[in-house]
N, C-alpha and C positions, 0 to 999 in steps of 0.2 A: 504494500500500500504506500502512496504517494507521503513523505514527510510533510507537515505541516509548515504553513508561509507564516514567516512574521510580518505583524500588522506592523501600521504606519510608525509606532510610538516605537516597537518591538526594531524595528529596524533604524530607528533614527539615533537611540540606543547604542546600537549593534555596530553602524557604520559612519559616527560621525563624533557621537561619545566618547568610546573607546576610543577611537585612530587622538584625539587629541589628548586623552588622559597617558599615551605613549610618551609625552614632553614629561610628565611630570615623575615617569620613572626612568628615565635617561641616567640620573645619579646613579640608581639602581645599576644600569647597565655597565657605566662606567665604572663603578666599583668593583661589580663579577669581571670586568677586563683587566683591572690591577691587580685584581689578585687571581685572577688567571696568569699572566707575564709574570707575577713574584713566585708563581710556584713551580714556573716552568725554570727562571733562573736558579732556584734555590735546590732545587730538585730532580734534574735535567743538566746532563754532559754536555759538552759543546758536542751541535751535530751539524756538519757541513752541507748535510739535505736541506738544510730548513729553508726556506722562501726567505730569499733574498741575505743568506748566512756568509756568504763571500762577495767582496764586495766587487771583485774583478770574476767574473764564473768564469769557469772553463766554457771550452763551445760546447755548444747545445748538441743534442743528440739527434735530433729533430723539428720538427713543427708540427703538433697537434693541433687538430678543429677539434673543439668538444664544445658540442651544444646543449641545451637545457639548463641556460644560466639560472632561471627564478628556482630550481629545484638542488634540493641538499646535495645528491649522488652525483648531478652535477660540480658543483664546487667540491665535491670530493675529489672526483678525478682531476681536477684543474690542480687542485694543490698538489696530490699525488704525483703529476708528471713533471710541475716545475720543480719538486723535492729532487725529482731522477734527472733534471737538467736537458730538460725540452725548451720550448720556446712554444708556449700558448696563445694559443687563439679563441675567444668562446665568442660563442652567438646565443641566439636571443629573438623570438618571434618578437613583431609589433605586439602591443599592448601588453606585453609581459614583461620583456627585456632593458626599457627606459629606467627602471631604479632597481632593479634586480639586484640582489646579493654578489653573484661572479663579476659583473660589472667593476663592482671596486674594491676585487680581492689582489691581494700585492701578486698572485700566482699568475692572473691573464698579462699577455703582451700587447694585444688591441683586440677591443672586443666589435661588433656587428650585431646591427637589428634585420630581423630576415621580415619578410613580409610570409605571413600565414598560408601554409602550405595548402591549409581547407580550402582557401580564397581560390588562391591559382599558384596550384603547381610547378606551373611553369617560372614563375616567376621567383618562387623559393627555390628550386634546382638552378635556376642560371646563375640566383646571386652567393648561392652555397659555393658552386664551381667558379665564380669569378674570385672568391676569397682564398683558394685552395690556390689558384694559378698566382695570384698576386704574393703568395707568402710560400708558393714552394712548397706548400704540405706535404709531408710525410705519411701524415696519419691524418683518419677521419675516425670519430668515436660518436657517435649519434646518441645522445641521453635521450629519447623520444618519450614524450608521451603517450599515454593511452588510443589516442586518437591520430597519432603520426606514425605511427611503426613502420608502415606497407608503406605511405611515401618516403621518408629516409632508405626507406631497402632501396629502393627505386632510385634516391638520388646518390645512392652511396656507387651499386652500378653504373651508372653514367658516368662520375665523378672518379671511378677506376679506367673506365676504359678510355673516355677523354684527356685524362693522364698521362695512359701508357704504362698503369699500372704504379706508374710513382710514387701516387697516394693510393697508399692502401687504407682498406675502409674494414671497421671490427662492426659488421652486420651479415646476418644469412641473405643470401640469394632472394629475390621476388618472390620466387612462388615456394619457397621454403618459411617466408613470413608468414605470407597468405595463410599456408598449413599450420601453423602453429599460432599466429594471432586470433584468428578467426576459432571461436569455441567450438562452434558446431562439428570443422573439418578437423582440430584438434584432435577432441573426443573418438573420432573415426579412423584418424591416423594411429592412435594411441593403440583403439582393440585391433586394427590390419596388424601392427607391430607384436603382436602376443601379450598385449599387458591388460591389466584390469582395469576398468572405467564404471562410472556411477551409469544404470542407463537413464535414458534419456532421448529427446527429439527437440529439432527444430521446427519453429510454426511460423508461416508467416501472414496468418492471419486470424481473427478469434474462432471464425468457422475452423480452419485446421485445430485451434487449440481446444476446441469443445468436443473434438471428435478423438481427440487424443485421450483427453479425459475421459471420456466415459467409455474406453476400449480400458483405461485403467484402473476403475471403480476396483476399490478394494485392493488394490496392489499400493505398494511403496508410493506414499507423496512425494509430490515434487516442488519444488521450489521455481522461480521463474527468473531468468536472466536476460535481460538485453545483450543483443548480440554487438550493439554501439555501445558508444560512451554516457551511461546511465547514471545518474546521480543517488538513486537507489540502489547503488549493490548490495547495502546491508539488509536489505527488505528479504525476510526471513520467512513471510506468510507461504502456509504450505496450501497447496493444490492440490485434490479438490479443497474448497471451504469446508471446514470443519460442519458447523452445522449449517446445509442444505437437504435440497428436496431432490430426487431421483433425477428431476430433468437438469440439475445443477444449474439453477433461475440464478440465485447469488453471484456464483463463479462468474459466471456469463456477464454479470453486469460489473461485478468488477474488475473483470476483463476489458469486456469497453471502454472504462473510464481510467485507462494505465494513464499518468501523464506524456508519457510517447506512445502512442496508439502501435500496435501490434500491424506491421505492414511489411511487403517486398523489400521496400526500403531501408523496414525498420524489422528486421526479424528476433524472435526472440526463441529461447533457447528453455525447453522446462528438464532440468536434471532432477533426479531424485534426490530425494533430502537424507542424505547421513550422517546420525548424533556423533560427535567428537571433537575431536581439540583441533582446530586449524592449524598450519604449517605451512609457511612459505620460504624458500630458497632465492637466493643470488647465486649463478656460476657463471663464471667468465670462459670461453671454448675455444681452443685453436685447433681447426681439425679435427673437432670429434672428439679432442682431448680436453679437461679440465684443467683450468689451471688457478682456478681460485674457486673459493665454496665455503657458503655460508647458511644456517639453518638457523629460522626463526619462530617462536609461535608467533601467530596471525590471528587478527581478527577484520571485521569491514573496514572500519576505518582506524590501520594500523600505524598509533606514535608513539608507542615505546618501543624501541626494540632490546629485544634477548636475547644472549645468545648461546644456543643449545645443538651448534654445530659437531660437539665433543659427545652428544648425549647418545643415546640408542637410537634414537628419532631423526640425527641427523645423519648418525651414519646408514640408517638405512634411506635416508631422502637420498644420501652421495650414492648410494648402489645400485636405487632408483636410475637417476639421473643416468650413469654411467651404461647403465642397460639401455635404456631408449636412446641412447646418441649413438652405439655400437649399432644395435639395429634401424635407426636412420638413415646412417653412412651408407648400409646395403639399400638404403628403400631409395627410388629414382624420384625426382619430382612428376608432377602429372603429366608432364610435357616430354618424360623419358632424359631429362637431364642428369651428372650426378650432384647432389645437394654439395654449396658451401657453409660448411657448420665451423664459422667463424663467428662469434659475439656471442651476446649475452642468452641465458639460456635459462629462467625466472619460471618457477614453477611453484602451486600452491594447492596443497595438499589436503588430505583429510581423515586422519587414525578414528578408522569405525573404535566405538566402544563396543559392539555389539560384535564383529568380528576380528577386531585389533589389526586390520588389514589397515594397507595403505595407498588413498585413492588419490588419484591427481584427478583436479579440479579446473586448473586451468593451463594454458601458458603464457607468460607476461615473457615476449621474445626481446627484452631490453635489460637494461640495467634496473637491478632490484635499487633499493634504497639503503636495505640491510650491507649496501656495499660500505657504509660510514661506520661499522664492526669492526673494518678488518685496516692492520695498520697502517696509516696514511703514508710512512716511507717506502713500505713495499707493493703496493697497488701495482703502480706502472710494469712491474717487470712479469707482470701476468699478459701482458698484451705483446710480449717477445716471445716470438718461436722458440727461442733458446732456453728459456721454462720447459717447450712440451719435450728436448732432448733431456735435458735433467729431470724429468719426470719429478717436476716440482706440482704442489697442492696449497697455494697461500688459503689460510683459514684463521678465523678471530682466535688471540690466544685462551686457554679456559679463564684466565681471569679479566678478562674483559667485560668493564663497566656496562651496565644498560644504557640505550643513547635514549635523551628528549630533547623536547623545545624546552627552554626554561619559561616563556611565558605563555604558551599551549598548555604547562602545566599547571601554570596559575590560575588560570581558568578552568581546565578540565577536571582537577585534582585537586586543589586547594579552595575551588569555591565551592564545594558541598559541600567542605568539613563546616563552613558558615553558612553556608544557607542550606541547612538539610532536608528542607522540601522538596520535593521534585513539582509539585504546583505554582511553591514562589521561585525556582528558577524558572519555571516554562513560562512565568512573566517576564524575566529579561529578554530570553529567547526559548523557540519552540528544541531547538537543540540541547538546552542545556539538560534536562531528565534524564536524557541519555548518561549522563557524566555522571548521576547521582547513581545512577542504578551499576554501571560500570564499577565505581568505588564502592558499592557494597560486595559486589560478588568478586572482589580484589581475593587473590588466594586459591579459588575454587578455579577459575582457570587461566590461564598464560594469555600473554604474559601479565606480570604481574604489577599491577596498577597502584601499590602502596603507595600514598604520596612521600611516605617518610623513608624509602630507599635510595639509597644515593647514584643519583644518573648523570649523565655528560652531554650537554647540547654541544651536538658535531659542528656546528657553525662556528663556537667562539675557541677558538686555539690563536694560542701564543705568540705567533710566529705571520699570523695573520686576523687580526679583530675586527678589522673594518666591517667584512660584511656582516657581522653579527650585530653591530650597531646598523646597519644599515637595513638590517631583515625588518628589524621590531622597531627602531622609529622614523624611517622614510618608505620603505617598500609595502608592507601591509598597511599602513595608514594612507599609502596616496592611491591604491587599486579600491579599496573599502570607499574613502571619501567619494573618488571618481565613480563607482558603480552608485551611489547612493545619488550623485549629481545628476546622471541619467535613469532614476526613477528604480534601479534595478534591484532587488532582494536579495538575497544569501539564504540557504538549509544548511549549508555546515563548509568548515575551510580546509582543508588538507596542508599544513603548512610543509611538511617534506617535500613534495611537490611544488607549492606555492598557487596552487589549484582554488576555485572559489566555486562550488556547485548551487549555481544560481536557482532561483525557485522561479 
């Protein structure tokens, strides 16, 4: 079911309040920055990777494009490669990219605003390729979103062959995306390949979904997914409606009324619902080979992250993973090509309780987030062939801190401990009950939500502060103010991302 919109008050609140009550904890900010830098000198060797630690560098190794400036994983990889002594370049769609975090991290060399791939493709692939030819790249590393994956495969191809190969690009082939972004052909790829999958079908209209349902009366519920970019993913409602009538009158109607209507266009996806602890992975792949991995629990909308790479759960997600890439390798693309399984290789999971099996759910063909786990000096050397000869495995060390936002947490986690109603927060916003009910059931499942645990916002390091101050008081305050100026709402913000799932 659709999340609820906030009214006028709820959102003037939301998006105009807050963005300026950001001024008045800036001390605040500045304060976590000094005593971040006093703890890194006090505490911390001299290390010659740091961003900007020499003041004459040695030559660079290369020239990286890494895109997905407003997103954490992004500014991960940026620090990551200027530590290994590259020469950075990040980009940055229109409306995202103007105060973004990467923007004014000491890690970029010159950064670029692309014009929106959704808009015209054409016009994001020529100005991505005129970047790459003017700085020489070496490497191309696509941070994509949700909703760009299949264009960056696309222009990452071009961008290779208009080279001559120069720039090499860390993304799967076209239609090795297609197969693995797309859920439906996922799901289908996954049982051709011998492995287990939740069942399940595609619909692309409520006639097909009504007719799905009632061949399933009595069988395993299913839950319903947008096969696009859906602002409801965590919508949990099971299929059929619990209480209905034979001809399933309810279902049908609140079918109808999906806020994306169920179409060709817009197809949607009902998997079966299975009880258990969610699980999602980061792995980074050269050749069908691993050479970094990471295991997280998961949930809808995932901001803490843990890491349970060492645990039983992640070694079997690596054995997972390592199974379907071998038997990929063998399986040809539709078109009879063989698959490039270079990049990112993001999968998310789900340990039945009922049969402790373990189902993959989806696959997110990009960079995870959960890449801000694993150590910022070693990142880069996962994107060297000369990893997959050393049959090297970069993975978070076991004592590795849980990552947050520090003031995602102030709100998510620290305002129920004060306002412990979920009725007078769902007066500030329709969001906030979520957070109350979240910190009650803290414990009972991963990861774990204690406000009083001690976590690390991956943004503010030592060695580079700016965009931490720049996240929390010029980047989320002038995207809030600006949507608010043009009339528009918020359901909930994904700041790892830098995402705003508008209502």
């Amino acid at each position: 079911m659709g999340r609820s919109v906030p009214n006028t008050a709820q959102n003037f609140v939301s998006s105009v309040i807050i963005p300026f009550s950001t001024l008045l904890l800036l001390p605040a900010s500045i304060w976590a920055v000094a005593i971040c830098i006093a703890q890194d000198k006090l505490f911390s060797w001299s290390d010659t990777r740091r961003i900007g630690a020499s003041p004459q560098p040695l030559k660079t190794k290369g020239c990286v494009i890494i895109s997905g400036g407003r997103m954490s994983k992004g500014l991960t990889l940026a620090r990551a490669f200027k530590r290994a002594g590259w020469k950075v370049i990040g980009v940055e769609e229109e409306g995202w990219g103007e105060y973004c975090p990467m923007r004014y991290s000491a890690a970029i060399d010159r950064f670029y605003i692309l014009p929106p791939a959704s808009n015209s493709y054409s016009r994001y692939s020529k100005k991505l390729l005129s970047i790459a030819q003017l700085h020489s790249a070496t490497l191309f590393i696509p941070v994509s979103g949700a909703g760009s994956s299949v264009e960056d495969a696309r222009a990452a191809e071009e961008m290779s062959i208009a080279t001559e190969g120069r720039c090499q690009t860390f993304i799967q082939d076209p239609e090795t995306m297609l197969d693995l972004h797309d859920k439906d052909r996922f799901m289908g790829l996954v049982e051709k390949l011998g492995l287990k999958v939740p069942s399940g079908q595609m619909v692309s209209s409520v006639e097909e979904a009504m007719i799905f349902l009632k061949e399933h009366q009595g069988a395993p519920k299913y839950i319903l997914k947008c096969m696009g970019l859906d602002e409801n993913r965590g919508d949990m409602t099971l299929y059929p409606l619990k209480v209905d009538d034979a001809e399933l009158t309810e279902t049908k109607t609140a079918l109808e009324n999906l806020k994306l209507s169920i179409s060709n266009g817009c197809p949607y996806v009902f998997q079966e619902f299975i009880p258990g602890q969610e699980w999602c992975t980061h792995a980074s792949v050269i050749d069908g080979h691993i050479t970094s991995f990471v295991t997280c629990p998961s949930n809808d909308m995932l901001m803490t992250y843990e890491n349970a790479t060492a645990e039983d759960i992640g070694r079997r997600a690596e054995t997972w993973t390592k199974s379907f890439l071998q038997r990929l390798k063998e399986d040809p693309t539709p078109t009879g090509k063989l698959r490039r399984l270079n990049g990112h290789f993001s999968f998310d999971f789900i340990l039945s309780t009922k049969n402790e099996e373990l189902y993959p759910l989806e696959c997110n063909a990009r960079i995870h987030t959960a890449v801000i786990l694993l150590p910022l000096s070693e990142i880069a050397q996962c994107y060297d062939a000369e990893t997959v000869k050393a049959n090297i495995i970069l993975r978070p060390p076991a004592n590795t801190a849980p990552r947050s936002w520090l003031y995602n947490d102030l709100i998510m986690l620290y305002l129920p401990l004060i306002i412990r109603s979920p009725t007078n927060l769902a007066k500030l916003h329709p969001s906030l009950p979520a957070c109350s009910s979240s910190h009650q059931s803290s414990g009972l499942r991963r990861p774990d939500e204690n406000p009083f645990k001690w976590r690390k916002d991956p943004t503010l390091v030592a060695d580079d502060w700016v965009p931490f101050l720049v996240l929390w008081h010029v980047y989320w305050p002038m995207l809030l103010l600006s949507r608010w100026w043009k009339g528009k709402k918020w359901t909930r913000l994904n700041v790892s991302t830098g995402r705003i799932f508008e209502a």
